[in-house]
C-alpha positions in Angstrom: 0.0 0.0 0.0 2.9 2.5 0.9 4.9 1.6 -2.3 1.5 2.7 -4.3 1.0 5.9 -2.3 4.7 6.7 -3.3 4.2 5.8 -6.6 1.4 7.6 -6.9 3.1 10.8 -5.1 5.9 10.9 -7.8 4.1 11.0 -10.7 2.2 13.8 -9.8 5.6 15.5 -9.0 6.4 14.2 -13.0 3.2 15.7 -14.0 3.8 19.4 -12.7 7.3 19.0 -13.9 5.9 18.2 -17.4 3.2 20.7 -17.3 5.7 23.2 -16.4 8.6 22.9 -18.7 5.3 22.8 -21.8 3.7 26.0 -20.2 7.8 27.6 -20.6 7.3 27.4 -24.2 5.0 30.2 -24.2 7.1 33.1 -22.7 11.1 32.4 -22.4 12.9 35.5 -20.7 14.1 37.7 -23.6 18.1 38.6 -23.7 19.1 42.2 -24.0 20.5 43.2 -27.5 22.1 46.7 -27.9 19.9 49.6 -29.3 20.4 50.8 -32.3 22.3 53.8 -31.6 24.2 54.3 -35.2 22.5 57.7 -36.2 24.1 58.6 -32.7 27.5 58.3 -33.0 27.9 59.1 -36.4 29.1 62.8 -35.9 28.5 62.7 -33.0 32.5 64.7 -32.5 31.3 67.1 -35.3 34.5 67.3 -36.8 36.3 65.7 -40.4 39.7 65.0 -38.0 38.9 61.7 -37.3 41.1 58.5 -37.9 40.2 55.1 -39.1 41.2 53.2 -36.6 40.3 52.8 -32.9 43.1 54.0 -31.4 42.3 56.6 -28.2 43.7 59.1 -26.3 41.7 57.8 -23.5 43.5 54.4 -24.0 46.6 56.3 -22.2 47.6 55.8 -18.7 47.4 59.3 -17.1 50.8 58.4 -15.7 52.0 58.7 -19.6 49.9 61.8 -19.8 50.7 63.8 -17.1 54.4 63.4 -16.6 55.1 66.4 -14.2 56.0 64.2 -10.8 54.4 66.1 -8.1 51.4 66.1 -10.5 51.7 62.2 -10.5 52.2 61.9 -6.9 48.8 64.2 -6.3 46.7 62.2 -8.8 48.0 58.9 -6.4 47.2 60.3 -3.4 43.8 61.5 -4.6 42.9 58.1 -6.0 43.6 56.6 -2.9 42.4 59.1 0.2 39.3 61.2 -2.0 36.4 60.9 -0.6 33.8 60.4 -3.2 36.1 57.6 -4.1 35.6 56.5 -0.9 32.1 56.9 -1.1 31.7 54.9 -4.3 33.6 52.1 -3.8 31.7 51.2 -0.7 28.1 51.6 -2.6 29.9 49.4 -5.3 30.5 46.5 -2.4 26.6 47.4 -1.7 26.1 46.2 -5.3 27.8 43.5 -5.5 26.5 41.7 -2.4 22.9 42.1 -4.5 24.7 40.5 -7.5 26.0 37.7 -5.3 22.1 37.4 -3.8 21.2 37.2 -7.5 23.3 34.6 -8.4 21.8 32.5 -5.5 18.6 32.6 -6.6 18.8 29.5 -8.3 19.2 27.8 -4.8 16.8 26.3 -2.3 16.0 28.1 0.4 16.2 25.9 4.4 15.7 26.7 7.4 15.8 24.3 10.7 14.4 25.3 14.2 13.0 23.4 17.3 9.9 24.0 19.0 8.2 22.9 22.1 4.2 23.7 22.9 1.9 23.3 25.8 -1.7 23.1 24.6 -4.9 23.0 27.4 -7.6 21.4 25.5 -11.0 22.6 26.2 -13.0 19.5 27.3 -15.9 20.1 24.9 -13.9 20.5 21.9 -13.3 17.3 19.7 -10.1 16.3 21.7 -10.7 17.1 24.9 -13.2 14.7 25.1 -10.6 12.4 24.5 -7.5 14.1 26.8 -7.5 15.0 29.8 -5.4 18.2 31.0 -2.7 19.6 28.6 -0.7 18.0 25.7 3.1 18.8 25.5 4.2 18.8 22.0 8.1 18.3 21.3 9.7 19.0 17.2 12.7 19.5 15.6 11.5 20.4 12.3 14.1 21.3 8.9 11.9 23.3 6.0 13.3 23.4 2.5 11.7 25.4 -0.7 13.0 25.8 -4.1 11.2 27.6 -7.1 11.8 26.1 -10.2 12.8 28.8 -12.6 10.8 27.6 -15.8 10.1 31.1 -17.2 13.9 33.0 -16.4 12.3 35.1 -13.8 15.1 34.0 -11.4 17.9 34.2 -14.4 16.7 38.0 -15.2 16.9 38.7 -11.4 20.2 38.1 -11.7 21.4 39.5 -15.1 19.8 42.4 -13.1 21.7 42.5 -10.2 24.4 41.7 -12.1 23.9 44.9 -13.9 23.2 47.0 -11.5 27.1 46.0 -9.9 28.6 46.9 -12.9 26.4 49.9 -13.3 28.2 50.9 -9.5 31.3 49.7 -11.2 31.5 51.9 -13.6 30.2 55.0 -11.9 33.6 54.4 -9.6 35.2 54.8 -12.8 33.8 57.8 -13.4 34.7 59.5 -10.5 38.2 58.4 -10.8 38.0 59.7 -14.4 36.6 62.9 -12.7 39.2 63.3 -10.3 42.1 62.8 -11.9 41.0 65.7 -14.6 39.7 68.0 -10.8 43.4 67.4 -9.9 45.1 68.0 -13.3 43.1 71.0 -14.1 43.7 73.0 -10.2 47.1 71.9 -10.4 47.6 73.5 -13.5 45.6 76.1 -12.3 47.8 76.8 -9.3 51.2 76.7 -11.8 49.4 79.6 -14.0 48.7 81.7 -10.8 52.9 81.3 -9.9 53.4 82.6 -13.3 50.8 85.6 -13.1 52.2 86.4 -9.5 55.6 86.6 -10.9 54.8 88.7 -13.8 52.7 90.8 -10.9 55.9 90.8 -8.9 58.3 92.0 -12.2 55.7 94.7 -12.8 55.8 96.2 -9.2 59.5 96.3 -9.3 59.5 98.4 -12.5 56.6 100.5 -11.5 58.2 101.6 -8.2 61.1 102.5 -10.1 58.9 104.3 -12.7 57.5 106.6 -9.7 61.1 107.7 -8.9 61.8 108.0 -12.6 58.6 110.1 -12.8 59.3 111.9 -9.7 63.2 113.0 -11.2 60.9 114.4 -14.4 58.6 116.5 -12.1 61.5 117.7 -10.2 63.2 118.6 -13.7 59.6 120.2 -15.0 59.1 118.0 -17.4 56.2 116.8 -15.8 53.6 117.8 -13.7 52.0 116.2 -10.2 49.1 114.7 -12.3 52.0 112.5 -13.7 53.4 111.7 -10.0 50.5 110.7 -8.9 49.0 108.3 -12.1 52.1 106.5 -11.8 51.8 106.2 -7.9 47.9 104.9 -8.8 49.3 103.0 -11.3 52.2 101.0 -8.7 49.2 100.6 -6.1 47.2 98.9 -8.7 49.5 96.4 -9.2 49.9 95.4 -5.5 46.7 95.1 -5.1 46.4 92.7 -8.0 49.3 90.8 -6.2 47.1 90.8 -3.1 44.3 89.3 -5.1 46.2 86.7 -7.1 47.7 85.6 -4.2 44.8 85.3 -2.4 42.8 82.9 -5.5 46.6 80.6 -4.9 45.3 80.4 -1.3 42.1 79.2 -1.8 42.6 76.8 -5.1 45.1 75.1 -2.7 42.8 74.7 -0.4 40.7 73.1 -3.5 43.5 70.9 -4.1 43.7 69.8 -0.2 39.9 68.4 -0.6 40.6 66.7 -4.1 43.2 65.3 -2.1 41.1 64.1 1.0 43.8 66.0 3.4 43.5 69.3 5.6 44.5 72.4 3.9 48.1 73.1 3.1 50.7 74.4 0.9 51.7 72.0 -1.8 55.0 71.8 -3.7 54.7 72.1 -7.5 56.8 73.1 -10.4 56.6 76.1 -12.7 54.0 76.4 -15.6 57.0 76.9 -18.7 58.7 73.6 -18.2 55.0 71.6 -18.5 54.8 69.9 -21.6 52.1 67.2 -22.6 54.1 65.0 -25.1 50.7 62.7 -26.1 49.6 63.2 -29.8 45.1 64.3 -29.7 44.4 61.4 -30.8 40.0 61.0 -30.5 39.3 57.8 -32.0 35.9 56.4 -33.5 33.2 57.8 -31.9 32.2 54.6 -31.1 34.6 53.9 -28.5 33.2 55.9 -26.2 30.7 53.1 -25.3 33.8 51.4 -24.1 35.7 54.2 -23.1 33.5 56.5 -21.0 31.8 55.3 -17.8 28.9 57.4 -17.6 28.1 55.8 -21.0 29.1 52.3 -19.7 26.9 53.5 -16.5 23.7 54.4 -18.5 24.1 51.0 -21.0 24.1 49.4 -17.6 20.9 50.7 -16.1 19.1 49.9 -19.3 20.3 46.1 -19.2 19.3 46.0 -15.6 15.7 47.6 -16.5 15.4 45.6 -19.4 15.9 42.5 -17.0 13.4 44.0 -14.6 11.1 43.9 -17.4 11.4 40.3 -18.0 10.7 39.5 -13.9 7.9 41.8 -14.1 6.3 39.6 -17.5 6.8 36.7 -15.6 5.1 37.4 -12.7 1.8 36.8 -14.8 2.8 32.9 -15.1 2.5 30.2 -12.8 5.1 29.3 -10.1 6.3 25.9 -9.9 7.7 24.9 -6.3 8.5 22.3 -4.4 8.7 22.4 -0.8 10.0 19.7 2.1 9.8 19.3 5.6 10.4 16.7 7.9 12.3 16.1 11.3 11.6 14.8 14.9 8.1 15.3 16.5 6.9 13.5 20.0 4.4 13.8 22.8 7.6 12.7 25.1 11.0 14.7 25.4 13.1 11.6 25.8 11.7 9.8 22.9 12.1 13.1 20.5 15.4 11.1 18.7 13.4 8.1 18.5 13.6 6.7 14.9 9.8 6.5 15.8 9.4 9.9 15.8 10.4 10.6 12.5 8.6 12.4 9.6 8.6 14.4 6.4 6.3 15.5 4.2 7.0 17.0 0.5 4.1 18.8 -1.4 4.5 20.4 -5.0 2.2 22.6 -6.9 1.7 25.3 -9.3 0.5 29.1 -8.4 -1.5 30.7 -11.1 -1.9 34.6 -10.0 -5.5 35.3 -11.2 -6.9 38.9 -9.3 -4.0 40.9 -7.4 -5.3 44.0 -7.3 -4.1 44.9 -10.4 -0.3 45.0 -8.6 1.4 42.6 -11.6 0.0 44.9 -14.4 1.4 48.1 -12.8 4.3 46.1 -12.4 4.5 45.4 -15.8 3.6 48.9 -16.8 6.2 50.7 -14.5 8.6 48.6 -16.2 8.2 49.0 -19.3 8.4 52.9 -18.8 11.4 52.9 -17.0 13.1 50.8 -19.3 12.3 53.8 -21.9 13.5 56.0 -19.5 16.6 54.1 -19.2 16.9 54.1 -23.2 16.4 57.6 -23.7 18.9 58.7 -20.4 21.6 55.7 -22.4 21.4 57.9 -25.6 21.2 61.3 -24.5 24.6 60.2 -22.0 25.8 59.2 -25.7 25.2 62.9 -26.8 26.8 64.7 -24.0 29.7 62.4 -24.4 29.9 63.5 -28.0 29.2 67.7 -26.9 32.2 67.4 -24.5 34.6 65.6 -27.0 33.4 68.2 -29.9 34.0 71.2 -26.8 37.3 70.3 -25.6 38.7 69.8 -28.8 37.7 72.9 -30.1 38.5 74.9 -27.1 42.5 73.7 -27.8 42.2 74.1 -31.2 41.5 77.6 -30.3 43.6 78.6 -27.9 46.6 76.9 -29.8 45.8 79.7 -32.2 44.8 82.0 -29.9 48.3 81.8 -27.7 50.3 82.5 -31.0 48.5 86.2 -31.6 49.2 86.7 -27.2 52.4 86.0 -28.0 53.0 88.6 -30.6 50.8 91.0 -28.8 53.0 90.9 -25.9 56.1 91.6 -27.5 54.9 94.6 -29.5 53.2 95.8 -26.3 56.7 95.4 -24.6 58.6 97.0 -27.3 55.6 100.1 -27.2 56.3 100.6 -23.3 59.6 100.7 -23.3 59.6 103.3 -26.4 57.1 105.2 -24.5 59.6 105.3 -21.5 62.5 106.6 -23.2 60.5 109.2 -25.2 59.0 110.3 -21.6 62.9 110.9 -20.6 63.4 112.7 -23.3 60.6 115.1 -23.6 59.1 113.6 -27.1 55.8 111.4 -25.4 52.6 112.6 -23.4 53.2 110.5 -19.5 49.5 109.1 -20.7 51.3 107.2 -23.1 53.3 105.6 -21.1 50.8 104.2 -18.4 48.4 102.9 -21.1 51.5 101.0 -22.5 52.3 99.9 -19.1 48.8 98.6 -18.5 48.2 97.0 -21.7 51.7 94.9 -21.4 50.7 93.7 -17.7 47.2 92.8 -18.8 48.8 90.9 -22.6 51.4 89.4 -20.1 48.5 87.9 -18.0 45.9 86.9 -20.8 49.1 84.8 -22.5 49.7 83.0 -19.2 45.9 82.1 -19.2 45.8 81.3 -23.0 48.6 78.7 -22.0 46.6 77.3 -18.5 43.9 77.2 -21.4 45.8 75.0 -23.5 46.6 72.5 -20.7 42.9 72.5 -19.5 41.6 71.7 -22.8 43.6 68.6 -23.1 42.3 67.6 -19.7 39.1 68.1 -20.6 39.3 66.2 -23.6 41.1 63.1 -21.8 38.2 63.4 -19.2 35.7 63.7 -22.0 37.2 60.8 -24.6 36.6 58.8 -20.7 40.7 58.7 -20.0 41.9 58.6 -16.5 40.2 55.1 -14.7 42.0 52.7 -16.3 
């Protein structure tokens, strides 16, 4: 009689195995192709300079970029003490503890626990006509459950979570992409305020010696107070810029001390003429920014992981196959609870059809499918930007390339006009006005080439950032 029983127990189990693995063949989980996205990246740099190959400037290491050393030792010390670092690298152990729950969904669940209950039977109830007093109840009881996964609900759970860990992995990458061109661009930033506080300094020097110049003239009547006193304006001008550039050092190191994670300091650097960045602009295909950037990597990632949610979420309106055991030790008697007597299990297997749930699966469904669009849309206008910055930054050092060529000749004949100025002054041949507007304009032409140069350096940073150099 038992063997029928258990015969009869198994092929039902057979049956709903059978019934499942038909049902599967009306809705498999889909797998996530790549959008079409060519009308994207086609121009997306808007510019004819583009090679044939691959081949990327973001592909260099910024330790072959940046060769300055105390540049290199910053960018190290950032990437290791930063805080948003920091920051991301611990939600990107969040993730992948989800990705390692995903890949467990696949196993049973178990749990084991013992019990012991004291029951006082009523005497009119259905047992209590038959015991007398309480019934002590003993049980060590083991439960296992596993879900079948006949429809790749439980495989698109975890292509999901999977996704969403290297969605956090790459938005580490970003910020280390971020940071490295933060820490490039304010140190270059601090070189370019040496070299205006210099100039400042040169300038002060040969103003104060201009007022005593002046001074001589007045005392010789060549020239009146008015003079003494624009040139004395003039000299105080110039310390006060001094003041001010030196206070903008004070306060982009300070910038620097929080890119580095550290309290506020001085920081040792080189000088702005000997920096030289030997790397050729090389963009490559616009296409390798899906590879390249990690904000684009990032946004691909949260449309796989929505896509995947959209698969659980179709499922959901299919049956459930699980099996579930239990079995253990249960007595009447504490000292008879190991007895091979007080043995038993019990194993029951069935399929859940959701039929009314408040409509909670088909808003589900629907929530998913819109933020999957969502996700598509934010993937290909991240693909845009990508493509903006690239077209920016290159055109911004195209520019100033150019631009630092027409400073450099302004300088010199701006140079040349004050000194000409100064000796026509001594000799009684130039108007004193003439001589402070050549003053001013050489200061200000010395300044503006010094920031045409920090321009240059910037927009190579900005381009390494933008091509998505810097994490690897």
């Amino acid at each position: 009689m038992k063997s029928i029983i258990k015969h009869r127990n198994f092929s039902k189990g057979a049956l709903l195995l059978v019934v499942g693995f038909t049902l599967q063949s009306c809705f498999v989980a889909q797998d996530y192709v790549r959008p079409d996205i060519q009308s994207e990246t086609e121009a997306l740099y808007r510019t004819d300079n583009l090679p044939t190959d691959s081949v990327s400037m973001a592909d260099v290491s910024w330790k072959t970029l940046f060769t300055d050393q105390y540049l290199q030792n910053y960018i190290e010390e950032g990437l290791q003490n930063n805080m948003d670092v920091r920051i991301a690298l611990q939600q990107m152990l969040a993730a992948e503890a989800y990705a390692k729950q995903g890949k467990a969904g696949y196993l049973p669940s178990a749990s084991i626990g013992a019990n012991a209950t004291h029951q006082e039977l009523s005497e009119n109830s259905q047992f209590g006509s038959l015991f007398s007093g309480g019934i002590d109840t003993y049980d060590i009881t083991a439960n296992l459950s596993w879900e079948a996964d006949i429809w790749g609900k439980i495989r698109s759970n975890k292509r999901a979570t999977q996704a969403g860990y290297l969605q956090s992995v790459a938005g580490h990458q970003l910020i280390k992409t971020q940071l490295v061109s933060s820490i490039a661009s304010t140190y270059y930033n601090l070189l370019a305020l040496d070299a205006q506080l210099e100039i400042t300094k040169q300038t002060i020097a040969t103003r104060e010696s201009g007022v005593k110049t002046i001074k001589a003239l007045k005392d010789a009547g060549q020239v009146t107070q008015v003079a003494v006193d624009q040139n004395i304006a003039q000299y105080n001008s110039a310390r006060a810029l001094q003041v001010d550039i030196e206070t903008a050092i004070f306060k982009t190191e300070n910038t620097l001390s929080i890119l580095l994670g550290k309290p506020a300091q001085h920081f040792e650097r080189s000088r702005l003429d000997s920096q030289n960045i030997e790397q050729d602009i090389v963009l490559g295909v616009p296409a390798t920014l899906l590879s390249n950037r990690p904000d684009v990597m990032a946004a691909e990632y949260g449309l796989i992981q929505s896509f995947e949610l959209t698969n659980v979420a179709n499922s959901n309106f299919y049956p459930s196959l699980t099996l579930t055991a239990s079995g253990g030790f249960q007595s009447l008697e504490l000292d008879k609870l190991l007895n091979a007597n007080s043995l038993f299990a019990t194993v029951v297997g069935g399929l859940t059809q959701p039929i009314f749930n408040q409509r909670k699966l088909k808003t589900q469904k629907e929530v998913a499918i819109a933020q999957q669009e969502q996700a598509l849309l934010q993937f290909k206008k991240t693909l845009l930007v990508a493509g903006n910055e690239v077209s920016n930054a290159l055109y911004s050092y195209e520019a100033e390339t150019k631009k630092f060529e027409f400073r450099k000749n302004e300088v010199e004949a701006l140079r040349t006009a004050e000194a000409n100025s100064e000796e026509l002054l001594k000799n009684g041949y130039a108007n004193y006005l003439d001589l402070l507007t050549a003053r001013e304009s050489a200061l200000s032409a010395e300044l503006n080439i010094i920031d045409s140069k920090l321009q240059q350096f910037v927009a190579i940073v900005d381009l390494y950032e933008a091509l998505g150099g810097g994490w690897k």
